[in-house]
C-alpha positions in Angstrom: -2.4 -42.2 21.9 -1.0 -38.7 23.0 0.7 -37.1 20.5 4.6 -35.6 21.0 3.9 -31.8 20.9 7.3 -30.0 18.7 8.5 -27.1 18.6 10.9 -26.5 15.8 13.7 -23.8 15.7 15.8 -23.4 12.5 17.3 -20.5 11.1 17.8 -22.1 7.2 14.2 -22.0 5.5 15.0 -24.8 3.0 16.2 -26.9 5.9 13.3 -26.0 8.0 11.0 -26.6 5.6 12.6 -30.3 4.5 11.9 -30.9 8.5 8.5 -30.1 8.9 8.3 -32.4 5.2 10.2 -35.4 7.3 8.1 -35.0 10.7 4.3 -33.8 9.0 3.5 -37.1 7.7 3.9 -38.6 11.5 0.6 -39.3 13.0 2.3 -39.0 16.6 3.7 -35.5 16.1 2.2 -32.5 15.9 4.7 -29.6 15.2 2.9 -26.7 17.0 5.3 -24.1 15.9 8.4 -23.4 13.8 10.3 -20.4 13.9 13.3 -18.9 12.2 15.3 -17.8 15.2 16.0 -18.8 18.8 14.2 -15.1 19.5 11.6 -15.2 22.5 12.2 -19.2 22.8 11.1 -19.2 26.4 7.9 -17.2 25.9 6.8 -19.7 23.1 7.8 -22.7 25.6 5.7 -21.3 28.1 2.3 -20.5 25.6 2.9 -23.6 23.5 3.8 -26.1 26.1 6.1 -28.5 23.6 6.9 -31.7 24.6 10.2 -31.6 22.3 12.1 -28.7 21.2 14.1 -29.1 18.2 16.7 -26.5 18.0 19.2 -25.2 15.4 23.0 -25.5 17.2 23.8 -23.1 14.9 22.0 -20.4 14.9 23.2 -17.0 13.7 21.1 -14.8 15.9 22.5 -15.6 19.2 23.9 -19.0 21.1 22.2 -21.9 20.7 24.0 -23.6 23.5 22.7 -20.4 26.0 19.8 -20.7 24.8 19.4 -24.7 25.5 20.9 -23.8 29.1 18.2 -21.6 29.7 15.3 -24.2 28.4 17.1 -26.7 30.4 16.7 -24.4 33.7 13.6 -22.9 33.1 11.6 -26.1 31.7 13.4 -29.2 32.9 
């Protein structure tokens, strides 16, 4: 079985945190990475190669909704 490759985004460490809780236990997941901001989202796309990106709408760096336009266009 191939497992779903995850990248998580969430800006809230307690909420991040109770995610990768939630999703760890999954034997089809693997959460390759999870960051604290939307910063450099592309370039961890491109080395990490998730099949899923989970993304914070409401992150305080920048625009999440940019930032899913870009991901959308870069890595459809």
């Amino acid at each position: 079985m191939k497992k779903i490759r995850l990248l998580l985004i969430e800006d809230n460490r307690l909420l991040r945190d109770g995610i990768l809780g939630i999703l760890k236990p999954h034997k089809d997941i693997i959460i390759i990475a999870a960051s604290g901001n939307g910063k450099n989202t592309l370039l961890k796309i491109q080395q990490l190669k998730p099949n899923v990106v989970l993304l914070d709408l409401g992150l305080r760096s920048q625009n999440s909704l940019h930032v899913v336009e870009l991901v959308e266009k870069e890595f459809p």
